[in-house]
N, C-alpha and C positions, 0 to 999 in steps of 0.2 A: 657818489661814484655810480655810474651807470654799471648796470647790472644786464644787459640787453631786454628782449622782447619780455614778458610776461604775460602768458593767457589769463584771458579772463570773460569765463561765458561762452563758453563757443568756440565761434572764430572773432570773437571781439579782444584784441590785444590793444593791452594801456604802452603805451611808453613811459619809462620812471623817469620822474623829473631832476633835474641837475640843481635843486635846490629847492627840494620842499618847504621848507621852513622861509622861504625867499618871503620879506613882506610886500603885498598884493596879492596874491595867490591865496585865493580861497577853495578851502579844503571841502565844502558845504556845492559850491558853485562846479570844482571837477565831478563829484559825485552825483552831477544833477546833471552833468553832461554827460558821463557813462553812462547813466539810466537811458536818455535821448537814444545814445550811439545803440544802446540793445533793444531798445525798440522801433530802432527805423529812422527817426526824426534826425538824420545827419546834419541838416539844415543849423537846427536848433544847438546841436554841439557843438558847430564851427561857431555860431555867433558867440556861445558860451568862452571857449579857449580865445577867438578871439577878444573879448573884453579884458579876459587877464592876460592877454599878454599885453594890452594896453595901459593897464596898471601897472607894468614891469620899469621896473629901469633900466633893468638891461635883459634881456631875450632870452629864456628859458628853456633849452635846446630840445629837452623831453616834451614840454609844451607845446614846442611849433611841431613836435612830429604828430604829435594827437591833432594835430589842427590838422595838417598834411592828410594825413588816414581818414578821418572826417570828408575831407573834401574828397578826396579820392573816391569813397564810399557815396558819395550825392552825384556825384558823376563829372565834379567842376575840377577837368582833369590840369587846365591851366592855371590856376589857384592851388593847387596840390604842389605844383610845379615852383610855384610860389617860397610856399613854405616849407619844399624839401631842400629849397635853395639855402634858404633863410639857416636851415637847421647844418645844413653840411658848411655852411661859413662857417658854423661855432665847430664843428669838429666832422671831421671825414665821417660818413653816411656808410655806415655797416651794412652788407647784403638783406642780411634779415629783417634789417630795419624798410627795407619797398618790397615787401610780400603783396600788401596790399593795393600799391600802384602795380606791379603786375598783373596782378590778380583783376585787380575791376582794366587794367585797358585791354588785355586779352578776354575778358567778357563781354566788355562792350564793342570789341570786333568784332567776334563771334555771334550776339545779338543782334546787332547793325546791317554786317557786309557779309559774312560769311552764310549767315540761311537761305540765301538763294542760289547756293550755289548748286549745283548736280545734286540737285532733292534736300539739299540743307545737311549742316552739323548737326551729329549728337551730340547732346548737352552735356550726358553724362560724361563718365570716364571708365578706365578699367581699376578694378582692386589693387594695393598694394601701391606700388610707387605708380602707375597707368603706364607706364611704359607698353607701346604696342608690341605685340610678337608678331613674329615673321618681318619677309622683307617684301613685302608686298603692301598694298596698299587694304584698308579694313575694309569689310562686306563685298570686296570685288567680285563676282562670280568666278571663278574659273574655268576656261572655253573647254571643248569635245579633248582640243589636241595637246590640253597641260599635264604635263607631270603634279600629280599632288602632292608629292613632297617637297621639288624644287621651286614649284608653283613657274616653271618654264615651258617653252615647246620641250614635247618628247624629247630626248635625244638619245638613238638606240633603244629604241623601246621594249620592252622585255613582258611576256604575261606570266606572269604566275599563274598557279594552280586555279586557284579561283576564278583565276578569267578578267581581273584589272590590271591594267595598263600601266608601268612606272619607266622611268630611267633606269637602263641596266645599273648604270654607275651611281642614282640614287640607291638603289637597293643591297649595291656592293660596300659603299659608304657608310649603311645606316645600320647596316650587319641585321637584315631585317632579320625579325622573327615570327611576325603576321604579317598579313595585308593591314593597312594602315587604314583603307574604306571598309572591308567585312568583317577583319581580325582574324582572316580563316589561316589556322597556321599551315605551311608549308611541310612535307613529309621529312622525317629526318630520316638518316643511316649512321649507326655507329655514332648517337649524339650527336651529330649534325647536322643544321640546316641542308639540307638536298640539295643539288642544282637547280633543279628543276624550276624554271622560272626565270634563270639568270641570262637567254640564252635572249640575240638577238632576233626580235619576231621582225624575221624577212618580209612578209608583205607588208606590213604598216612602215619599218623602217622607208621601203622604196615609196610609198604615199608621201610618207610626210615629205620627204627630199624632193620629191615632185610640185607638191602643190605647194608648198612655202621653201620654197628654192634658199631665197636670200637668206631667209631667219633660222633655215637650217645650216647653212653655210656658218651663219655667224654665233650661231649654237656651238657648231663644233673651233670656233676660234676663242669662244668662251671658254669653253671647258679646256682647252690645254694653256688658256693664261691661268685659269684657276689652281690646274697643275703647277705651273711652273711658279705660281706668285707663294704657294707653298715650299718651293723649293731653294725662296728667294734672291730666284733672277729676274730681279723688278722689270730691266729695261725688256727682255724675254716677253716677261710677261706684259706690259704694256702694249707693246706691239699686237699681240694677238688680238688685246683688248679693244686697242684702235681698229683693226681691221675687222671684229667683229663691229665696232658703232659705225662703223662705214657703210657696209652690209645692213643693220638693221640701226638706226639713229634714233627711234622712239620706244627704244626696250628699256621700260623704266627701269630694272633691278640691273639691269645692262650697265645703265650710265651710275647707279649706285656704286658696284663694285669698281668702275674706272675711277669716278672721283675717290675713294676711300685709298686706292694706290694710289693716285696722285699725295693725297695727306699722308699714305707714310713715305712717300719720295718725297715729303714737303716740297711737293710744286702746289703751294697752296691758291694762286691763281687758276691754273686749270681746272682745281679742284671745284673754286666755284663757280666756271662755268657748266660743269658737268652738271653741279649743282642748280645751278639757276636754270639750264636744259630740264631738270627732271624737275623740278616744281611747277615748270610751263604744262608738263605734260602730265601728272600729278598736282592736281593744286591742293587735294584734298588730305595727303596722303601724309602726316604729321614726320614722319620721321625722315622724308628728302627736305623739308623745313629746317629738319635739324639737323643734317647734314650739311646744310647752306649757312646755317648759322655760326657750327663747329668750323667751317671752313675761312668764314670771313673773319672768325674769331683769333682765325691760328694765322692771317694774312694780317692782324690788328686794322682793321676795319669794324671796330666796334660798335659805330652807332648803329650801318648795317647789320652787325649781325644780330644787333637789338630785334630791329623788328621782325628776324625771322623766328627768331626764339619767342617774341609776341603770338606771332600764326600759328607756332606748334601749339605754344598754351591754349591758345583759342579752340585749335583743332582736338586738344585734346587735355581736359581742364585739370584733371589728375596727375599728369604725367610731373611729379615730385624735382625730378632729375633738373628738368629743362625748365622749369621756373629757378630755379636753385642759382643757375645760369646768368638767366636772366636776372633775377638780385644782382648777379655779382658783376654782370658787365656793367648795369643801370650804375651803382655803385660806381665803379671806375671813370664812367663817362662822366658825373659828376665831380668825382676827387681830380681829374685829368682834367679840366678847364679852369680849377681854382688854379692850379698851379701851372698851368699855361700863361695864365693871364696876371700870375704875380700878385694876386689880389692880398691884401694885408688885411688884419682879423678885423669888418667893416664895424662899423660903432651902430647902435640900435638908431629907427629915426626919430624915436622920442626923445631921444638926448639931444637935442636940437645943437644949434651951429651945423657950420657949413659942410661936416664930416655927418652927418644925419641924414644921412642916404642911405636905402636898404641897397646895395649891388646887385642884381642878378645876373650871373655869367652869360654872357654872350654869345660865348663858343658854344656852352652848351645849347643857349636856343636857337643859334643858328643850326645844329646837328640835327635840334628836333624840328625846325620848320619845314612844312609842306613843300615838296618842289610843286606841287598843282593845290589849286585851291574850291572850295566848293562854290557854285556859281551864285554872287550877288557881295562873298569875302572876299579881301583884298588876304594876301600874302602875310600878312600877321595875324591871323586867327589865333594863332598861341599867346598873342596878348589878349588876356584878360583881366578887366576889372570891374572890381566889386561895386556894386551900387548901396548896397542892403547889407549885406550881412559881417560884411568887411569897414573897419574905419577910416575914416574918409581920409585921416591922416597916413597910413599906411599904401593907399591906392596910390596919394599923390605922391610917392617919393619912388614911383616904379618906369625904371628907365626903358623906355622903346627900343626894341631889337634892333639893332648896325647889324646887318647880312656881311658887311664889309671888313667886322673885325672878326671875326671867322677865322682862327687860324687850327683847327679840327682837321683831322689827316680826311680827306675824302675821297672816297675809290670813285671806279668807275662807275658803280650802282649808284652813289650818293642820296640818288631819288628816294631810294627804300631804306630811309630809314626812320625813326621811332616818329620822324612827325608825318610822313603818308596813312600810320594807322592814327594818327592823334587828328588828323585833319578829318576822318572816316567817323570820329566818335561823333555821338549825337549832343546839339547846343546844353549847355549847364540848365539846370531848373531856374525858373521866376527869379527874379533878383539880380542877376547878372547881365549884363552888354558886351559886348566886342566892339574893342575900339580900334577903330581901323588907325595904320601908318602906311605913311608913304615910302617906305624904304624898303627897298626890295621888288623884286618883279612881281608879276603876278599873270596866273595861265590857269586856264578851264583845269576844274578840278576831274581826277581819275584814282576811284578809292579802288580799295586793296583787292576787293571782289577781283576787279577788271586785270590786275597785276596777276594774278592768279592764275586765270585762264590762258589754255593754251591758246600760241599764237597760230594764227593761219597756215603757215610753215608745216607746223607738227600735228594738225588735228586731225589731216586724215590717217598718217601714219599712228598717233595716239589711238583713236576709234578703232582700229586693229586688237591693240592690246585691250584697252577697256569696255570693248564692245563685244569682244568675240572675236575668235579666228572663221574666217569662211571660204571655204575650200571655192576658189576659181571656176567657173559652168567651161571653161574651155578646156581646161584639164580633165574635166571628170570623163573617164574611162570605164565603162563598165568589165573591159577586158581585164583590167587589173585587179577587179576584185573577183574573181573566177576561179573555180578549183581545179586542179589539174588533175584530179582524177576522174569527177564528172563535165567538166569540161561544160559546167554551169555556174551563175553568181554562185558566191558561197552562200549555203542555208543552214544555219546553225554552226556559225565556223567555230572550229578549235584551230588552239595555236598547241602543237608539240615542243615537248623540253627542245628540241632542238631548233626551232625556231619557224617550223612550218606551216600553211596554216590549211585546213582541209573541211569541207564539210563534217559534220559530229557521224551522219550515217555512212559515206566514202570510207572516212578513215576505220569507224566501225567491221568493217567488210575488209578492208586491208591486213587489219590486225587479227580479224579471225583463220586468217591462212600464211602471215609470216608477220613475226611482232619487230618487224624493221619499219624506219619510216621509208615511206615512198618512193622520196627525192632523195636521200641523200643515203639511204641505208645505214642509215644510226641505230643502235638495237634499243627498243623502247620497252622492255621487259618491264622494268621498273614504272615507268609509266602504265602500261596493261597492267600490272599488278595493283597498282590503286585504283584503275579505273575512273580517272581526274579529269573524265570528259567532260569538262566547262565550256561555256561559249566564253568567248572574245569580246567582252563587253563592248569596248570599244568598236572595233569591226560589227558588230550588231548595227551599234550607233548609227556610224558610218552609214550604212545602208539603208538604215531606216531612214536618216536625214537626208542623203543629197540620191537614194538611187530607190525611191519608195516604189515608185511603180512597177522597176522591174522586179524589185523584192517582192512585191504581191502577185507579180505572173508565178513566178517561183514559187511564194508558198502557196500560191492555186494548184499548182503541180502538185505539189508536194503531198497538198492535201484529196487530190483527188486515186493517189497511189495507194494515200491510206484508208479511202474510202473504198476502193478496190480490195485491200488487204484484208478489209474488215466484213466481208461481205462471206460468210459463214455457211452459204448456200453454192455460191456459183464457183468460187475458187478457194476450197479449203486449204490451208496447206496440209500435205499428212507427214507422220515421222512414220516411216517403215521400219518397224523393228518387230515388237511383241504382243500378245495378246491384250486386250484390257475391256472390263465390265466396268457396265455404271454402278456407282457409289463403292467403288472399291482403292483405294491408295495404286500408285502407278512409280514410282521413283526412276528419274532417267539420269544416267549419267550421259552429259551430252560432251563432246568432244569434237567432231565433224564441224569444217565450216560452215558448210548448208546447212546444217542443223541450228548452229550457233546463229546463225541470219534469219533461218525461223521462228525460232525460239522471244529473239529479241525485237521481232515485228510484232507475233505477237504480243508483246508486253506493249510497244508503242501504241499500236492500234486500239489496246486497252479490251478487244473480247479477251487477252489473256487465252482464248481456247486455240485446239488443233487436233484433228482427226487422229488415230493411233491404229493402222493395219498391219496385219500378217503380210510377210514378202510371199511372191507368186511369179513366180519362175516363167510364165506366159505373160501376163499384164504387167509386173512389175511389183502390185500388189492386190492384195484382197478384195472380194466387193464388195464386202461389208467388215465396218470396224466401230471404234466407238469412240467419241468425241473426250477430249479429256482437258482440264481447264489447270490453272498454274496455281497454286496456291503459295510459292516460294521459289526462290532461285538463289544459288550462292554460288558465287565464283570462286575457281583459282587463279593464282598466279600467272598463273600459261594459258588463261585464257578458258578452261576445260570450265562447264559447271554441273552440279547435281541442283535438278528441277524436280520440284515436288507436285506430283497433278493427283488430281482427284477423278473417276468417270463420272461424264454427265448424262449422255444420250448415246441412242445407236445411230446407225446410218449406213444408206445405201447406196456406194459407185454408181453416179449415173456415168461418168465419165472420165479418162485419166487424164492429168496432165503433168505441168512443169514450169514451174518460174524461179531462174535464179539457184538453179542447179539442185531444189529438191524440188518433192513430189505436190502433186495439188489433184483437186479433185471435185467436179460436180456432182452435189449432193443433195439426197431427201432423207427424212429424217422418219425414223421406223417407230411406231407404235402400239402397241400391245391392242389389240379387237377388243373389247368387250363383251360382257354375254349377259342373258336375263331370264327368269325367272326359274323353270326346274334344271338350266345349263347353269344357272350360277350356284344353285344349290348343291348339284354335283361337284363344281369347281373351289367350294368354300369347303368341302367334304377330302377333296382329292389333297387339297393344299394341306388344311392340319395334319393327313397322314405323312404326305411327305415330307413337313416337320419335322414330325416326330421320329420317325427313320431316321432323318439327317442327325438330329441331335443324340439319337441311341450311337450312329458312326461314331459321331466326334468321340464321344464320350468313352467309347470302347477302345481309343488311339492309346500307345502306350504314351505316357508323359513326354519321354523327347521329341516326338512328334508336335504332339501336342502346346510344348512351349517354342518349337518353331512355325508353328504356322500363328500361333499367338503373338508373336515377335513381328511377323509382317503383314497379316491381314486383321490384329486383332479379335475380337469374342463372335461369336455366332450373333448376328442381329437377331432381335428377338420379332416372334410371329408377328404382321402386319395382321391390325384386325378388317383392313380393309385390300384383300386383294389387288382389287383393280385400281385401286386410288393413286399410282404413279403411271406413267405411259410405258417404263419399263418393265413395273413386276414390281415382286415383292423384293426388298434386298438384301434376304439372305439367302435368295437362288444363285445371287450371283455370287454371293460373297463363296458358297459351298462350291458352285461352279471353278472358283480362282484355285482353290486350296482343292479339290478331287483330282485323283492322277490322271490326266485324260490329256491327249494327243492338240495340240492347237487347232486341227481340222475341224474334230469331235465338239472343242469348243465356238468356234466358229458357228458350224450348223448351228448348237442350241442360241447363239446369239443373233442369229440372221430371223429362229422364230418371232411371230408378232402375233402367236395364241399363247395364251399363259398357260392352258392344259398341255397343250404340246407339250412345252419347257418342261413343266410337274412331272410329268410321265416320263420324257426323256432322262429325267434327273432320276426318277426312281430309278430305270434302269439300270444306271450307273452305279447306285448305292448297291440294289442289287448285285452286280457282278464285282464291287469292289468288297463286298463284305462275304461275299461266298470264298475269293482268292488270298482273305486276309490269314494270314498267318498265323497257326496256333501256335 
């Protein structure tokens, strides 16, 4: 009793014999041949199985499959053919019993025909059953204009936060919760995903619609069959589908989905024309193979869909599923010509008399024969025989192919099937010949590689898809990518929740004086509240790719505003507000838009600094004030921030001015004199007294005081032993200077000096008159 396959070693599987204990069968001679099969020598184990089966009296079915696997395994696929004939006479051929004949002739296509193809097959496979994911074809690149989830053109293309590109209606489908490229998540409210993101981005949608007119047309006939085939109103949805491949005719995933609706409206003819369409255009692509396969399979067109199911395995030697397939059709096409042909259970040819004929079905070789042949074979290549390693009595009783008794259902394709890839495989090892017949036509061979390739017809329209999309040189507009607030290309464009798309510094400046957008006055609070000012990856793209030069006038511009902005000498900006000393804390609450514009230049511009004057009711402001740098910035909500600066230097108004609705100012920069020898003596003299003064004041503050001025200017710096050694002074003149109750004028004067005695002395004074007025 046949028990089926049984592993053994490996991938080396015995078949159990249908009568071990049969006499001739040598139990010593199998086990000398499985040793062979696991070391390689296939050769050696066919001649072994075949000798006992020569000893047999009657044909030992487990036997002839070991013999079959053997050959299969050495590569002598017509001899395999032989004796899986031989074995399915004695009893119908189980799927899992031709593991192995699939297995080596999808290798040896794959080996032979398919490595030159568009850079050659991988060998491997993927983990698990290999089934490829997605519906795209493996390592494709995908172009500037694809959705990455759909792996299609845009369609309504939506930016998220982060600045990448998707289908609105990907994103609405996928119930995203990141970006699928950064993973950067999206803001929620009230536990949920935000809008923000979901909104049509108006410029790139009218791009895309422009420059791929057709494919966006048949984008949008796409997606409402896809609607509708879920709603299932097949013929609905069909139609859309038609008039979308009208429109675009070499969209692989395109013609995917219309052949898969043809199979569940079982029009399974159309389905494989869809089918044989996208494998022209896709040759490489394992799963429109098996699509082609599934379809001739479900139109019973078997032998074709044989050798689609060979190309997928070739293409993809893991994929469990679609060999599985294969077993089971190879299997059928087998058991379906014995019983075509009425054949009664043949007698072995050693049994001699006139019934001593091995039969080989017909039908079946007529199904597997080459409709082309290789040049110098005549049209029976699939006959082979043995010289060597086969008995000469078993060669002689193998009857010649009739092409004529052929009665195998044959489609239209006929050509492709299991014997265009068996005609492809490479001649059997030493030992063997091909014996040519005259029966049957015979035509210049054309292997499977060349069936593959897209035809002329499709390869410029294919080159689109698997090339890349490339935006039309007569479409390109630089008008259209222009922002309509600077009325320049965009430089650094964002795209708003609502779908608009502006320069990052425009919209900047917009939003600091009304948090509406521009165009359509949608209120973007929520947006200004994150502050999710990302570029536009894509629109970046764009620009750099098809408009580079004007982008580089632009950002010469751009950058020469900043080289302007930065220039620390000729055009300072100043914030008109309050007093402020070097090395002393400055905290602004800033609020003002002008302000908000200067604030965040300077952080662009990266000096981080900006002048800090007294207002002046004649000039506008002071003419001397003192340079103060950013150490921190925190926003609100509404746009308002508090800036944390530090004093760095003084400085003196050479001149007022005004950019951009604040104040500016040419400046020099103020430095303390220096002195020597019995003047520094004096000045090192003058300094420790007024010191010490200073710190008898502090000291004598009652405690509230005391922990308020410790709250904003922190501890008294302690004595500099070196005077002159900063350009300003020492820094706890200033620090006394910030915290003494004195008038802004008052402090002014002492900051505009640039002798250190002066300051010394002017500061005694003040101790003086504030510690005479102090209160007992």
């Amino acid at each position: 009793m046949e028990t089926g396959i049984q592993p053994h070693q490996g991938e080396l599987f015995v078949h159990p014999l249908s009568n071990p204990a049969a006499a001739g069968i040598c139990p010593e001679m199998l086990e000398v041949a499985e040793e062979a099969s696991r070391a390689g020598d296939f050769n050696l184990a066919v001649e072994i199985y075949s000798s006992q089966l020569a000893d047999l009296q009657q044909p030992d079915r487990g036997l002839c499959l070991r013999k079959a696997d053997s050959l299969a395994r050495a590569g002598r696929i017509s001899e395999a053919l032989d004796s899986y004939c031989t074995a399915a006479n004695l009893s119908k051929l189980r799927p899992e019993e031709l593991r192995l004949l699939v297995e080596t002739i999808a290798r040896s296509l794959r080996d032979k025909e398919l490595t030159g193809i568009a850079g050659g097959v991988r060998g491997g496979g993927d983990p698990g059953d290999g089934e490829p994911d997605g519906d795209t074809p493996e390592d494709e690149p995908l172009d500037l204009f694809s959705c990455r989830l759909c792996k299609c053109l845009l369609h309504e293309p939506a930016t998220l936060e982060c600045g990448h590109t998707f289908c609105k209606r990907c994103l609405e489908d996928d119930a995203v919760k990141d970006c699928r490229q950064c993973r950067h998540k999206p803001g929620t409210k009230d536990g949920q995903v935000s809008p923000v993101g979901l909104r049509l981005n108006v410029v790139l949608s009218g791009l895309l619609d422009k420059w791929f007119e057709a494919e966006s047309k048949a984008r949008r006939h796409w997606v409402e069959g896809e609607t509708l085939w879920k709603r299932q109103s097949h013929a609905d949805a069909l139609e859309k589908y038609n008039n979308a491949v009208e429109l675009a005719p070499s969209l692989a995933r395109l013609l995917y989905q219309r052949a898969e609706l043809h199979m569940e409206m079982r029009s399974y003819s159309l389905a494989v024309q869809d089918a044989s369409s996208l494998c022209r255009i896709k040759p490489l692509w394992p799963k429109a193979h098996y699509l082609k396969a599934t379809a001739l399979s479900k139109a019973s067109r078997n032998d074709e869909a044989l050798q689609e199911y060979f190309v997928c395995v070739a293409l993809k030697p893991n994929w469990t599923k679609v060999k599985i397939e294969a077993q089971k059709v190879l299997s059928e096409l087998f058991s379906s010509v014995f019983e075509r042909e009425d054949i009664t259970t043949p007698l072995h040819p050693l049994q001699g008399g006139h019934a001593g004929r091995l039969i080989k079905p017909t039908s079946l070789l007529n199904s597997l024969r080459p409709l082309t042949q290789r040049p110098g074979f005549s049209s029976q290549d699939s006959e082979i025989s043995v010289t060597k390693s086969a008995p000469a009595e078993e060669s002689s009783h193998l009857l010649p192919l009739s092409p004529a008794k052929s009665n195998l259902p044959i489609g239209e394709d006929s050509s492709k099937s299991l014997a265009s890839v068996l005609a492809a495989l490479p001649p059997p090892p030493g030992g063997l010949k091909r014996r040519h017949s005259g029966d049957g036509p015979s035509s210049a061979f054309s292997p499977p590689s060349k069936l593959l390739r897209p035809d002329a017809a499709c390869s410029s329209q294919a080159a689109v898809v698997s090339g890349g999309r490339t935006v039309p040189p007569q479409l390109l507009d630089s008008a259209d990518m222009e922002c309509s607030l600077c009325m320049r290309l965009f430089y650094e464009p964002v795209a708003t929740p609502c779908g608009h798309t502006f320069c990052l510094k425009c919209l900047e400046r917009c939003l600091d004086h009304n948090p509406n957008c521009p165009l359509c006055k949608e209120n973007l609070s929520e947006y200004l509240a994150t502050r999710g000012y990302n570029k536009t990856l894509l629109m970046e793209e764009v620009l750099q790719r098809y408009l580079s030069d004007e982008l580089a006038e632009r950002k010469k511009i751009h950058e020469e505003e900043m080289k302007e902005l930065s220039n620390l000498n000729q055009e300072v900006p100043i914030f008109v507000c309050t007093m402020a000393f070097p090395t002393i804390p400055c905290p602004l609450h800033v609020f003002e838009p002008r302000y908000r514009l200067m604030i965040r230049r300077s952080m662009e511009t990266g000096t981080k600094q900006f002048g800090m004057c007294i207002a002046d009711e004649v000039k506008g402001f002071a003419d001397h004030g003192c340079m103060l740098e950013v150490r921190d910035v925190k926003f609100f909500p509404d746009g308002r921030s508090v800036v944390d600066t530090i004093g760095v230097s003084r400085f003196k108004v050479l001149s007022h001015g005004q950019r951009d609705g604040y104040n500016t100012a040419k400046i020099e920069y103020l430095e303390d004199k220096k002195v020597e020898g019995g003047e520094l003596v004096e000045l090192l003299k003058l300094h420790d007294s007024v010191y010490e003064q200073a710190n008898n004041w502090f000291t004598s503050l009652k405690d509230n005081m005391k922990s308020q001025i410790l709250s904003h200017f922190g501890h008294l710096p302690s004595k500099d032993p070196d005077p002159q050694g900063s350009p300003s002074g020492p820094a706890w003149c200033w620090w006394l200077l910030a915290v003494l109750p004195l008038e802004n004028r008052a402090q002014l004067t002492i900051l505009a000096m640039t002798s250190l005695k002066d300051r010394l002395i002017a500061i005694r004074r003040v101790l003086i008159f504030v510690t005479r007025k102090k209160p007992r």
